[in-house]
DSSP file (Angstrom, degrees, kcal/mol; ACC not computed):
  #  RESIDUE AA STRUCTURE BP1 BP2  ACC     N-H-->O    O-->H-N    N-H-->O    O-->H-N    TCO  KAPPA ALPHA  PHI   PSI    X-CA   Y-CA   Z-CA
    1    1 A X              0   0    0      0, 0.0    48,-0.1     0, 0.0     2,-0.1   0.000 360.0 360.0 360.0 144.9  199.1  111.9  202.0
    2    2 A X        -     0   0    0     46,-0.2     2,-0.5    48,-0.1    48,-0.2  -0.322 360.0-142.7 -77.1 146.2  202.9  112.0  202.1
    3    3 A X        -     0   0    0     46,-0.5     2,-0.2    47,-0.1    46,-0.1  -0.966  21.8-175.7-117.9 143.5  204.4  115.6  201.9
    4    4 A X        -     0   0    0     -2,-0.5     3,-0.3     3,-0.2    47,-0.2  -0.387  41.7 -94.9-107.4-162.1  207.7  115.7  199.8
    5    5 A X  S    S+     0   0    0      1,-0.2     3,-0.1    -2,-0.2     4,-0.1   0.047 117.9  62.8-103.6   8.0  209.9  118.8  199.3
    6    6 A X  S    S+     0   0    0      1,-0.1     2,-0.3     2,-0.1    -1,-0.2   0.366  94.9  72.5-127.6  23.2  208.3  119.8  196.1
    7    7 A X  S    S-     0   0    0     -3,-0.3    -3,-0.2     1,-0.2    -1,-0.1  -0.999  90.6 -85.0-121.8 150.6  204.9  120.4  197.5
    8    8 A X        -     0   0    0     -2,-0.3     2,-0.4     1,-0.2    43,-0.3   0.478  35.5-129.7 -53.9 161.1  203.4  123.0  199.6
    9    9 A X        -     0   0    0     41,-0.1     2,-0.9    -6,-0.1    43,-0.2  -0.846  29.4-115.1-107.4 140.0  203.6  123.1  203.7
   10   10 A X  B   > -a   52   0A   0     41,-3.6    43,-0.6    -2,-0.4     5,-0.5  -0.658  22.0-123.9 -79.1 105.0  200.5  123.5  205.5
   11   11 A X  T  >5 -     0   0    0     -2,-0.9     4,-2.2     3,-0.2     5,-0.2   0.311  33.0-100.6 -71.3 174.5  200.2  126.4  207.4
   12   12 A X  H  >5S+     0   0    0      1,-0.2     4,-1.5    43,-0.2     5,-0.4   0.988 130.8  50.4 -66.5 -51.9  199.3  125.9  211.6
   13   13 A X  H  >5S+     0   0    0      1,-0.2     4,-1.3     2,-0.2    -1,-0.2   0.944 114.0  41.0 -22.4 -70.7  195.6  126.9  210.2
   14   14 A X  H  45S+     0   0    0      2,-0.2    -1,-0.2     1,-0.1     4,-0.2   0.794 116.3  50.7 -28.6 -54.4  195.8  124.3  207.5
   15   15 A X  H ><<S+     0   0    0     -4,-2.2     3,-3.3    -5,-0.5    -2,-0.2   0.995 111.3  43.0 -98.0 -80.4  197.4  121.8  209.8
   16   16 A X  H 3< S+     0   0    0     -4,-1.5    -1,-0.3     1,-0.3    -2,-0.2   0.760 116.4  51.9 -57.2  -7.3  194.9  121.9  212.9
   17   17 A X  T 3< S+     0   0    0     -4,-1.3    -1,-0.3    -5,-0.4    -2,-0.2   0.827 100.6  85.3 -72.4 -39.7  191.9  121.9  210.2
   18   18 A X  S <  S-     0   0    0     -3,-3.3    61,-0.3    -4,-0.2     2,-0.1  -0.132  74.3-132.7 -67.2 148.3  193.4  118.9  208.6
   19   19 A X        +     0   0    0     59,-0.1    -1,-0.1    61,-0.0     2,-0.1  -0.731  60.5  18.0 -81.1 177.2  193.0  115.0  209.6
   20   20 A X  S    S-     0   0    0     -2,-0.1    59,-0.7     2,-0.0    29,-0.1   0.116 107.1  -3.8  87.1 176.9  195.7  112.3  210.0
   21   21 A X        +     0   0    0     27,-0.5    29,-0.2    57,-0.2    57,-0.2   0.166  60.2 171.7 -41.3 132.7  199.1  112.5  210.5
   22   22 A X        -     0   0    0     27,-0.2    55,-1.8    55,-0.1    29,-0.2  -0.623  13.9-161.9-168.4  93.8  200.9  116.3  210.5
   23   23 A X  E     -bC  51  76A   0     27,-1.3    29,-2.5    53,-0.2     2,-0.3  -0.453   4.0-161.4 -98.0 172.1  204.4  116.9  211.4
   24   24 A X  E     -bC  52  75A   0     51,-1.4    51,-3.6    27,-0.3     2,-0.6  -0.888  30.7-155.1-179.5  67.0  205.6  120.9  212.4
   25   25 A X        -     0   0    0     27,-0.6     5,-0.2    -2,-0.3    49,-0.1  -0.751  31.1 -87.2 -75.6 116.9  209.4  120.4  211.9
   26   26 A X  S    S-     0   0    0     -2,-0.6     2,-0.3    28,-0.1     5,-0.1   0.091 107.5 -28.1  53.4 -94.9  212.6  122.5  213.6
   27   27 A X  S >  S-     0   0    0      3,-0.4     3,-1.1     5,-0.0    27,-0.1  -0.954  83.8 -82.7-161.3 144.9  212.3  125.2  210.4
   28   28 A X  T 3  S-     0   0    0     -2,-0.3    25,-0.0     1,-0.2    -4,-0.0  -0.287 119.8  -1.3 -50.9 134.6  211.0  124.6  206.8
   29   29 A X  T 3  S+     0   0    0      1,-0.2     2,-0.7    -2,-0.0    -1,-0.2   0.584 104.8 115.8  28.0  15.1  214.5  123.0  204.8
   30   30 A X    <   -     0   0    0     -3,-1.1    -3,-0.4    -5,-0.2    -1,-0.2  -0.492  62.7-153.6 -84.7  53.6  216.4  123.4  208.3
   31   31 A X        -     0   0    0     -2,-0.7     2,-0.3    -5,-0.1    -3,-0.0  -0.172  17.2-176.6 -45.0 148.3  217.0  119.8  208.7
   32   32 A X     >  -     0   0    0     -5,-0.1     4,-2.1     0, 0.0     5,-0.3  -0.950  38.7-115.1-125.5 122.0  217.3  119.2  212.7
   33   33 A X  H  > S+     0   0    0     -2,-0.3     4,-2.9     2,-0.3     5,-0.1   0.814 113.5  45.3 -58.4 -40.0  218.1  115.7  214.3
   34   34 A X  H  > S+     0   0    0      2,-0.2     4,-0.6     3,-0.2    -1,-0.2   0.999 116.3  42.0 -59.8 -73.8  214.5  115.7  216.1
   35   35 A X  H  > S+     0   0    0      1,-0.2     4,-1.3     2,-0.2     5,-0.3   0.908 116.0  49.0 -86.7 -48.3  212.6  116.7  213.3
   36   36 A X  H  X S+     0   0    0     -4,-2.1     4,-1.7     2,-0.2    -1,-0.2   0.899 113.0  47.9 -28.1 -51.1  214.7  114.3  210.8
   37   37 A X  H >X S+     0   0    0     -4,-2.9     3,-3.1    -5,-0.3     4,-1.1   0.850 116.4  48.8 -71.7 -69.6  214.3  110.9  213.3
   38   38 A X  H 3< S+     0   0    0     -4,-0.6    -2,-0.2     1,-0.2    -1,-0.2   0.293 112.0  39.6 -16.3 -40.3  210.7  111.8  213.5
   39   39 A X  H 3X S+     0   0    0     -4,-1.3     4,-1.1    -5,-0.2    -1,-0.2   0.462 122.1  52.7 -70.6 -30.8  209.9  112.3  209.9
   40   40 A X  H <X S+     0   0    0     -3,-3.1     4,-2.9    -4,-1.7     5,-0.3   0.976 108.4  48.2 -64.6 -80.4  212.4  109.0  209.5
   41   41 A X  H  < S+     0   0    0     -4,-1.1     4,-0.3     2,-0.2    -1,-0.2   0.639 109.3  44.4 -38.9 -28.8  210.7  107.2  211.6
   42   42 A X  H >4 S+     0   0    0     -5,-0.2     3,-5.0     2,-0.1    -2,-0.2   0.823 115.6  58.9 -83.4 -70.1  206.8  107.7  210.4
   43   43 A X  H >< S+     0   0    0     -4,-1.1     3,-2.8     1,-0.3    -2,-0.2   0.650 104.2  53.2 -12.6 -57.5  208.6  107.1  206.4
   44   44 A X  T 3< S+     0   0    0     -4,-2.9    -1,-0.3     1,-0.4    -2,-0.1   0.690 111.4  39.0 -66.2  -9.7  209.8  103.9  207.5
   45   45 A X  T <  S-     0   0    0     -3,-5.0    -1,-0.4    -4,-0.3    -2,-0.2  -0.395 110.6-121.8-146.0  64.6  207.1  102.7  208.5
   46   46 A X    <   +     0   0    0     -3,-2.8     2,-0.4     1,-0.1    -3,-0.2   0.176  56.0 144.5  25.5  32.6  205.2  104.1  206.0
   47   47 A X        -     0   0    0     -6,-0.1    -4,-0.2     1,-0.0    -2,-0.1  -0.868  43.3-128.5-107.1 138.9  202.7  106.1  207.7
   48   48 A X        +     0   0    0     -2,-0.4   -27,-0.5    -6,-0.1     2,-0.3  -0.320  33.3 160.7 -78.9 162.9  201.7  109.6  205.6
   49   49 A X        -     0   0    0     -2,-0.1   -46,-0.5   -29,-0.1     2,-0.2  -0.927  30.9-120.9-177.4-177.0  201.7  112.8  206.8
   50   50 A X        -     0   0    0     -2,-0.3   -27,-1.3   -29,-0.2     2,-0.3  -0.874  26.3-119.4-142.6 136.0  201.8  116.3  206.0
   51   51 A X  E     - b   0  23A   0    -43,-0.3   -41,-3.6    -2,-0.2     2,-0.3  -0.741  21.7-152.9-117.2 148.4  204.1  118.8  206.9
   52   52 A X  E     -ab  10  24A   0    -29,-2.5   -27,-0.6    -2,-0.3   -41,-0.2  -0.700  17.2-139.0-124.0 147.9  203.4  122.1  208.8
   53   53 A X        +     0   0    0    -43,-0.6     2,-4.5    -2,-0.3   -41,-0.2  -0.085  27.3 174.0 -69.8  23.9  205.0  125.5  208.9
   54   54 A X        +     0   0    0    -44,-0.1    10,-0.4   -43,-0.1     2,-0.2   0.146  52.1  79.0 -66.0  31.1  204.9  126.0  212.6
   55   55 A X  S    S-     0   0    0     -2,-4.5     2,-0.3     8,-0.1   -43,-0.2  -0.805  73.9-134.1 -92.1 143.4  206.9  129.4  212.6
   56   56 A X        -     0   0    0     -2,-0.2     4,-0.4     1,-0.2     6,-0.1  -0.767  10.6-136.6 -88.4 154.5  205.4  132.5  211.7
   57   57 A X  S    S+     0   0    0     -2,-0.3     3,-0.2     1,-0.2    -1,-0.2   0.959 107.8  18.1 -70.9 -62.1  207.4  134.6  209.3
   58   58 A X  S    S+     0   0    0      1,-0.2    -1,-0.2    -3,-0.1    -3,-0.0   0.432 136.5  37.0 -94.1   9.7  206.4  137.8  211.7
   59   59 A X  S >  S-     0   0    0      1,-0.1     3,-1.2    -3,-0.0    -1,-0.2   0.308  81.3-158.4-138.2 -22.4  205.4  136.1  214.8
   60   60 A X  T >  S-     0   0    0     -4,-0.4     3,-0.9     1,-0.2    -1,-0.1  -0.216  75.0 -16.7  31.1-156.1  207.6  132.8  215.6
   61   61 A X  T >> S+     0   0    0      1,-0.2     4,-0.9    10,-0.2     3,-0.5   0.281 111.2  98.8 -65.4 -13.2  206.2  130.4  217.6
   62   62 A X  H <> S+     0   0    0     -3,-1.2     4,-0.6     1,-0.2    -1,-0.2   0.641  83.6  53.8  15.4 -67.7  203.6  132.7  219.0
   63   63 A X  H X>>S+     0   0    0     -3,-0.9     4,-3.1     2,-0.2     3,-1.2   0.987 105.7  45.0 -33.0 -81.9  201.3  131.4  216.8
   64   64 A X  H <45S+     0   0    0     -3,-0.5     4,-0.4     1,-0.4     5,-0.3   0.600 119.4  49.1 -73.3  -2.8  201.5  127.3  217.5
   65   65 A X  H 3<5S+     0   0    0     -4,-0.9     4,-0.5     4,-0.2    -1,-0.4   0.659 102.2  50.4-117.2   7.2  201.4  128.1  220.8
   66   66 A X  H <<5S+     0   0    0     -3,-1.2    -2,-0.2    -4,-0.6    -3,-0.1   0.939 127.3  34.4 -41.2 -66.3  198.5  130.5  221.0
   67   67 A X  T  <5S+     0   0    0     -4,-3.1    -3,-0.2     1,-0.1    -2,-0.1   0.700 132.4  32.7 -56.0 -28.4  196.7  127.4  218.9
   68   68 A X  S   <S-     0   0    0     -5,-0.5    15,-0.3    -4,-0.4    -3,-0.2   0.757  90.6-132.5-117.5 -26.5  198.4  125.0  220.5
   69   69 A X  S    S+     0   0    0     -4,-0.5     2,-0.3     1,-0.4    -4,-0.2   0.986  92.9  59.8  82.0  74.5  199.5  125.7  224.5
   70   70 A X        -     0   0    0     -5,-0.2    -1,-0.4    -6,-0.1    -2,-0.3  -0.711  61.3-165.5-153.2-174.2  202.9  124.6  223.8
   71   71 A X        +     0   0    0     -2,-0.3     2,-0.2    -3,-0.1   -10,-0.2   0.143  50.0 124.8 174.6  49.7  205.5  126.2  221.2
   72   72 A X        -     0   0    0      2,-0.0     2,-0.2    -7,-0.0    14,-0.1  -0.742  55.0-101.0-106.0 138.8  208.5  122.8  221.2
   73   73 A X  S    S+     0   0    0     -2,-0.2     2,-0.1     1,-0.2   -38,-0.1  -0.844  89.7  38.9-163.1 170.1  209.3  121.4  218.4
   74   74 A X  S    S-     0   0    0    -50,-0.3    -1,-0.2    -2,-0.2   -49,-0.2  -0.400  74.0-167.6-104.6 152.5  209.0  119.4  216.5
   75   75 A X  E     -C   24   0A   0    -51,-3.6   -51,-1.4    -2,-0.1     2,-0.2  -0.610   7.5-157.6-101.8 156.8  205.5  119.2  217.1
   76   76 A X  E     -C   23   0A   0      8,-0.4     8,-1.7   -53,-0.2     2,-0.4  -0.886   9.7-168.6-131.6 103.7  203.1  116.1  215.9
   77   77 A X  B     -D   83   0B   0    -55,-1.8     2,-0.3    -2,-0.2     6,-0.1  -0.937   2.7-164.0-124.1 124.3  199.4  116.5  215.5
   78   78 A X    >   -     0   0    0      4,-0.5     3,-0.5    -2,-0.4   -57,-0.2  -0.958  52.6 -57.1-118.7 113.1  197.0  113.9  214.9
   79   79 A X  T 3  S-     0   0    0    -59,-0.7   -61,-0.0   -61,-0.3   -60,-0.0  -0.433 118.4 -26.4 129.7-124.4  193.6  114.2  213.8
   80   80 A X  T 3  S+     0   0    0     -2,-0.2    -1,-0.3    -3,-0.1   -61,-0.0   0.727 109.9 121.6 -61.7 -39.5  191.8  116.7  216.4
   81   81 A X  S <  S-     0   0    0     -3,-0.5     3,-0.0     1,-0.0    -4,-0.0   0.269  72.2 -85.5  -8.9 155.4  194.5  115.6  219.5
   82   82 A X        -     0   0    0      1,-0.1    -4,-0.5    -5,-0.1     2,-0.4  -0.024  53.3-100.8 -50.9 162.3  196.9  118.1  221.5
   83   83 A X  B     -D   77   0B   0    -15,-0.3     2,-1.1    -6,-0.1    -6,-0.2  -0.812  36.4-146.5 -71.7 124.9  199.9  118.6  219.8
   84   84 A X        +     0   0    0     -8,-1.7    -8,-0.4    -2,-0.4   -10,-0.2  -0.729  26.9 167.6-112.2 132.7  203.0  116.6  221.1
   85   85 A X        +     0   0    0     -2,-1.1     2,-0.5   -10,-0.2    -1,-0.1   0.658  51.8  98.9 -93.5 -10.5  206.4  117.9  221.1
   86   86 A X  S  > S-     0   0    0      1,-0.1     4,-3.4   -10,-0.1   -10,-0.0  -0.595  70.1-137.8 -88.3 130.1  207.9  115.2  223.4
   87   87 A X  T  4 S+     0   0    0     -2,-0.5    -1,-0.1     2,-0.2    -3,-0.0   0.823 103.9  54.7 -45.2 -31.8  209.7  112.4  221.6
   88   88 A X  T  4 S+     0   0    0      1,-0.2    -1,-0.2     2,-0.2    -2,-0.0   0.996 115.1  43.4 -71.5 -51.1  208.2  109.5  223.9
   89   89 A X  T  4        0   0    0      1,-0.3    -1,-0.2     0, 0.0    -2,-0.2   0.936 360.0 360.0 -49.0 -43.6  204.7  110.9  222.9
   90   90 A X     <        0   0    0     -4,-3.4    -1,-0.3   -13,-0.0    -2,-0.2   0.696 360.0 360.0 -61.3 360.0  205.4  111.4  219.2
């Protein structure tokens, strides 16, 4: 399912629990040029996803990379997979 701006983010819990498609942009309403083509790019070609908090309010990236071994983004996680933070992988 497609995440707009008027529904909840999933927190990095949510998000590595979730399937399918799960993008972990820059900062939450901080558009960023990465985390914009990226989100552009799955939209256009219509693939859903779900959008992740990866900052902690008290922690920053701490978190997604505790969970994750990395702590770049934006990050993209699909279904059980690493996270990837590098544009050729995303």
């Amino acid at each position: 399912m497609m995440t707009s701006a008027m529904n909840a983010w999933l927190t990095l819990q949510q998000a590595l629990a979730a399937p399918g498609l799960r993008v972990a942009p820059v900062r939450a309403g901080l558009p960023s040029p990465w985390s914009e083509f990226a989100r552009s790019c799955f939209h256009v070609k219509r693939i859903p996803y779900s959008l992740v908090e990866g900052r902690d309010a008290d922690r920053g990236l701490t978190s997604i990379k505790t969970l994750t071994g990395q702590e770049s983004l934006p990050a993209v996680f699909w279904n059980n997979e690493r996270a990837r933070s590098n544009w050729l992988d995303q």
